[in-house]
C-alpha positions as CSV (number, residue, x, y, z in Angstrom):
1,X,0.0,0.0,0.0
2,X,2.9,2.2,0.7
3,X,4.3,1.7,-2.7
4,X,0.9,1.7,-4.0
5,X,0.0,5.5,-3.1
6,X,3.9,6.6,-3.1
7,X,4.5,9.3,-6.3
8,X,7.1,7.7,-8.2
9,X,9.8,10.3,-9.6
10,X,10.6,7.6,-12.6
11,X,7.0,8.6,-13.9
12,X,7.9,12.0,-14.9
13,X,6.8,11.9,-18.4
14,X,9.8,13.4,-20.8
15,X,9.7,16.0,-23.1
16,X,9.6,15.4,-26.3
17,X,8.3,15.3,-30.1
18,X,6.4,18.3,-31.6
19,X,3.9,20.2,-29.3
20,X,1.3,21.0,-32.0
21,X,1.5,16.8,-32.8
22,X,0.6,16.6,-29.2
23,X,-2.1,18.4,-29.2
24,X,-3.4,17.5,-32.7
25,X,-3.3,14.3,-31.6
26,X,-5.1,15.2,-28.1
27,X,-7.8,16.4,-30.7
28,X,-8.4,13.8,-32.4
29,X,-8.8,11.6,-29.4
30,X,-11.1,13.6,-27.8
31,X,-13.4,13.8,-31.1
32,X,-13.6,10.4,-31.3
33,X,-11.7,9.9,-34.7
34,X,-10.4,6.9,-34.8
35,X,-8.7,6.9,-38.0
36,X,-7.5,10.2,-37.8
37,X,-5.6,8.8,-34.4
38,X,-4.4,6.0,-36.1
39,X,-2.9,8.0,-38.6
40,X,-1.3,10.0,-36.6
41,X,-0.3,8.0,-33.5
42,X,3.4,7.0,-33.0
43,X,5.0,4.8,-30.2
44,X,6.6,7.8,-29.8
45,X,4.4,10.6,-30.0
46,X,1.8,8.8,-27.2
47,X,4.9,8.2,-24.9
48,X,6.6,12.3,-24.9
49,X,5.2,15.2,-23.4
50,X,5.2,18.9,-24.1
51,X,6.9,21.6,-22.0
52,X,4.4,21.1,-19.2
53,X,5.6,16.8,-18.8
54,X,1.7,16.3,-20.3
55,X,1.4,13.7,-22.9
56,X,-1.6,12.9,-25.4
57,X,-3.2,11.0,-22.2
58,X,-3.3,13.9,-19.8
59,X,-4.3,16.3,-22.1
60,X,-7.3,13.5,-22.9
61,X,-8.1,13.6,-19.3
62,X,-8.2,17.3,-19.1
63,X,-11.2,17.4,-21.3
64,X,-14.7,17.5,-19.8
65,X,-16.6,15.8,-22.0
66,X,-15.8,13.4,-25.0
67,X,-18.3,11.0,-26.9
68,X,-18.6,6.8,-26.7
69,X,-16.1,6.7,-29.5
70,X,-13.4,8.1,-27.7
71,X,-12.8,4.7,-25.4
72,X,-11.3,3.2,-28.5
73,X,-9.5,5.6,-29.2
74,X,-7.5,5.3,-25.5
75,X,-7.3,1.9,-25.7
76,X,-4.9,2.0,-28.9
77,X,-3.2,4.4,-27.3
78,X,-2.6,2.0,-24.2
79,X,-1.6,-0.4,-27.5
80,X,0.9,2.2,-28.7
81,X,2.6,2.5,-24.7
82,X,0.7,5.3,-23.4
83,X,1.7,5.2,-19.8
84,X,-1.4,5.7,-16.9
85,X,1.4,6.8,-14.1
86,X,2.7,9.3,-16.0
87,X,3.2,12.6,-14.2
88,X,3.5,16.1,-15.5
89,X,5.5,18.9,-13.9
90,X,2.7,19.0,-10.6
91,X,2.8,15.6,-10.2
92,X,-0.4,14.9,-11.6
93,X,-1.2,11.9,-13.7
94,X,-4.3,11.1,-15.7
95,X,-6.4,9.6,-13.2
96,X,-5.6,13.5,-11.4
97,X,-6.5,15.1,-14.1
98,X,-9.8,13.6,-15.2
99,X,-11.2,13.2,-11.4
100,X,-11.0,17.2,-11.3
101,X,-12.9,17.3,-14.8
102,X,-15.3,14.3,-13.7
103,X,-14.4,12.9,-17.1
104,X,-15.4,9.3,-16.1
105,X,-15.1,7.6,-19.7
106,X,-11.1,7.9,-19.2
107,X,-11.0,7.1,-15.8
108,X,-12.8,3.7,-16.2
109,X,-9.9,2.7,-18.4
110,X,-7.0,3.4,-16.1
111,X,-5.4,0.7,-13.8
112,X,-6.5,0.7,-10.3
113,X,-3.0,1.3,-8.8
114,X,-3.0,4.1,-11.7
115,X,-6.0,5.5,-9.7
116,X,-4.6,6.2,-6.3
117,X,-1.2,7.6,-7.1
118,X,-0.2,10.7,-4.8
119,X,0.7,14.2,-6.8
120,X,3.4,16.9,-5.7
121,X,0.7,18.0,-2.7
122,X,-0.1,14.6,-1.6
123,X,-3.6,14.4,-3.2
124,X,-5.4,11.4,-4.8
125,X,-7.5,11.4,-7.2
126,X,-10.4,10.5,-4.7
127,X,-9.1,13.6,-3.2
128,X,-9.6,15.9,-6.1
129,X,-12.7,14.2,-7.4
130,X,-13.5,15.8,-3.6
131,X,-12.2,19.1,-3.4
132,X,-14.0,19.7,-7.2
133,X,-17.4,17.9,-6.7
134,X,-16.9,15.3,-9.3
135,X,-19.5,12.9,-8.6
136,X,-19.3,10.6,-11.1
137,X,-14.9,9.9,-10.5
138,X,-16.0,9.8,-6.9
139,X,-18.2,7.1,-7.1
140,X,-16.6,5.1,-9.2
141,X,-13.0,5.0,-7.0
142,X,-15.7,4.6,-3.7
143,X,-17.2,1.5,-5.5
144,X,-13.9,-0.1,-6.5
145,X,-13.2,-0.4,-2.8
146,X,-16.2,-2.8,-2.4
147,X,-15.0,-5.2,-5.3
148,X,-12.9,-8.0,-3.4
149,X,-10.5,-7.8,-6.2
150,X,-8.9,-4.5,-5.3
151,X,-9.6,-4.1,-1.6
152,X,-8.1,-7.6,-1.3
153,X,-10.4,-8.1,1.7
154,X,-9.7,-12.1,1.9
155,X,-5.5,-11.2,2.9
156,X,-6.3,-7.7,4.2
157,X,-10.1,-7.5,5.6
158,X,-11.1,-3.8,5.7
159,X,-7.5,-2.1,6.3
160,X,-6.2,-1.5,2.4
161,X,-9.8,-0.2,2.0
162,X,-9.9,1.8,5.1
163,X,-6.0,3.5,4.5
164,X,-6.7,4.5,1.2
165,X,-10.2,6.3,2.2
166,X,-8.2,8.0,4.7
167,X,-5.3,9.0,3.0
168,X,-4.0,12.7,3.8
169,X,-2.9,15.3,1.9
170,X,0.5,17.6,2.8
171,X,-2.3,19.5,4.7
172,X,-3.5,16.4,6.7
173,X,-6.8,16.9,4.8
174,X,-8.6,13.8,3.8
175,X,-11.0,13.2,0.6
176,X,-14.2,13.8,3.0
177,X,-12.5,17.0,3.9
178,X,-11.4,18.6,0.8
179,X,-15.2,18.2,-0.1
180,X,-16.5,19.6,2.8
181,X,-14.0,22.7,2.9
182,X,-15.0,22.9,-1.1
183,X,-18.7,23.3,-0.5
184,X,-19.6,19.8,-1.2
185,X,-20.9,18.9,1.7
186,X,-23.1,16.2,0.1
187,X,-20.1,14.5,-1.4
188,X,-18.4,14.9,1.9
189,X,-21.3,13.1,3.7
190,X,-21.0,10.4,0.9
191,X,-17.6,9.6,1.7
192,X,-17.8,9.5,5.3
193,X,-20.5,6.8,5.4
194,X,-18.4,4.7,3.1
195,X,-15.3,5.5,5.3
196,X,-17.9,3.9,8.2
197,X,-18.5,0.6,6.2
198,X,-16.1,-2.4,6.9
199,X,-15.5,-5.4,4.8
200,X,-15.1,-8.4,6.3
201,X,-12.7,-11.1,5.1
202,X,-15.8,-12.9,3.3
203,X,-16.2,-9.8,1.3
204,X,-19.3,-9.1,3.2
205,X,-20.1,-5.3,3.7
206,X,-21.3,-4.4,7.3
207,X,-22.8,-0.9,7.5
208,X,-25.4,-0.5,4.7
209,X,-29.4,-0.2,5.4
210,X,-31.5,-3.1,6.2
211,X,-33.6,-2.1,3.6
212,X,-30.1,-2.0,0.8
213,X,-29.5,-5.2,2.5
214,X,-33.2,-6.4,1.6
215,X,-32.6,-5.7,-2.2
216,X,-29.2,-6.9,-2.2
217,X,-30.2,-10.8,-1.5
218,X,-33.0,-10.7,-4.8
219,X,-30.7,-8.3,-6.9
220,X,-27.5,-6.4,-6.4
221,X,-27.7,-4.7,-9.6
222,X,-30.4,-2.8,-8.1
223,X,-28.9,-2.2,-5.1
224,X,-25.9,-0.8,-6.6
225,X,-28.3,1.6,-8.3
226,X,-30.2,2.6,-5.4
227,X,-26.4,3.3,-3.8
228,X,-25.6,5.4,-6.6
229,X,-28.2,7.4,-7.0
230,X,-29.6,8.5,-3.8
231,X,-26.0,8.4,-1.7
232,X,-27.8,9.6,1.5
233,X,-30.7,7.3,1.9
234,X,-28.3,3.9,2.0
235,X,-25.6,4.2,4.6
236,X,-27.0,3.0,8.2
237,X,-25.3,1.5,11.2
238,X,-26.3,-1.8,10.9
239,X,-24.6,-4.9,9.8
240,X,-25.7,-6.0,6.6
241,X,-24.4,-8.4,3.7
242,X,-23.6,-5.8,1.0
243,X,-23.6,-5.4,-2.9
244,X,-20.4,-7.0,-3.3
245,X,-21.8,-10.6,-1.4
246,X,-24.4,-10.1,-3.4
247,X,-23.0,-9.7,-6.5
248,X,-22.5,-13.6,-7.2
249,X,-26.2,-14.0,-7.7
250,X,-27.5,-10.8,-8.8
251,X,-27.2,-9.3,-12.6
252,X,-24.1,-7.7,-11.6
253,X,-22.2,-10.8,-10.7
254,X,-20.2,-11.5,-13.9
255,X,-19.0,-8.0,-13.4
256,X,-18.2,-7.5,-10.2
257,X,-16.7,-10.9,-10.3
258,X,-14.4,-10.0,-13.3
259,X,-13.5,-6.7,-10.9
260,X,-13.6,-4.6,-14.6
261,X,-14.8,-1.3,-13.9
262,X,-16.5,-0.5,-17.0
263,X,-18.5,-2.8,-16.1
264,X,-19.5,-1.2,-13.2
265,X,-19.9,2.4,-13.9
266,X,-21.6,4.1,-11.5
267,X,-25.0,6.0,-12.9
């Protein structure tokens, strides 16, 4: 875990190829335009950066908004080496950069260890999904924390989970905190209720409603629909079996099983 949220300084993406091929190639991405990518994509040009240490995958991430078509267009760069942990001159990698935009599509495809990196102040991505009241990022790095395959619950129990909700940055803030201080106090609240659950070394989730708990044993797709939606209503103090128990039997069970998160994108 240590290494795991650690910024590593042989990440710092080098400077290099043409700027404007950078960004044309950014472009492209973003729009969607497949064969205008591959056209234009090197090994190369995908693995450099321009005078800020951003390459073609940062400056993706740094968009707000970018159609379905888009996805394929990041997968060939992962094809051509583009690398997730790359940091710029803040220390900022992708996953950084599209939690603060709430540009979900890109964060789906990253690696999980690529999602909890610390920048040059110490902040996660969790954390600046937080401090900018990015929903959608938040919910999606909360919910990989359930799924047995990354909180490693069966050699771990609750405390991977639990250290990397309560990470700190260089200010001793926390995610819950940045939101709070940000004006997000319904984000904040969010978080701390899913800082209270605890995972048992079954994968069980003790914490949620009796009434989540309820629609978990018929269908956990539901369930994790209900979680998403109305954040709120479905955190209680009572022990419960939670979506991720549930997950075997419900319509979500091939997914959370396969622990791929585009499979589980929150609503």
């Amino acid at each position: 875990l240590q290494e795991l949220a650690q910024p590593d300084p042989s990440n710092r993406a080098s400077v290099g190829s043409s700027p404007a091929d950078l960004q044309t190639l950014a472009h492209d991405v973003i729009q969607g335009d497949f064969g205008q990518v591959r056209r234009l994509a090197t090994r190369q040009l995908v693995t450099s950066a321009d005078a800020a240490r951003r390459t073609v995958l940062m400056l993706v991430a740094d968009a707000p908004e970018t159609p379905v078509h888009t996805e394929k267009c990041i997968l060939y760069l992962f094809e051509l080496g583009a690398n997730p942990k790359a940091a710029d001159a803040n220390g900022d990698t992708a996953a950084h950069l599209a939690a603060r935009r709430d540009h979900l599509r890109l964060l789906t495809l990253l690696s999980f260890d690529a999602k909890w990196l610390r920048n040059d102040n110490g902040a996660t991505p969790l954390m600046e999904a937080a401090r900018t009241g990015s929903w959608r990022c938040a919910k999606h790095l909360l919910h990989l924390l359930r799924q047995r395959r990354f909180n490693e619950c069966k050699e771990h129990e609750n405390s991977k989970r639990s250290r990397l909700l309560r990470l700190k940055d260089r200010e001793g803030r926390t995610a819950s905190d940045l939101a709070r201080l940000s004006g997000h106090s319904e984000l904040a609240s969010y978080i701390e209720r899913e800082m209270r659950l605890v995972v048992s070394k079954g994968g069980r989730i003790f914490g949620l409603t009796a009434q989540v708990s309820g629609i978990c044993g018929a269908d956990a797709a539901a369930a994790e629909q209900l979680c998403s939606n109305f954040p709120l209503a479905f955190a209680g103090g009572g022990g419960s079996t939670g979506t991720a128990a549930a997950g075997r039997g419900g319509r979500l069970g091939g997914a959370a099983a396969s622990g791929d998160p585009r499979q589980l994108r929150p609503a």
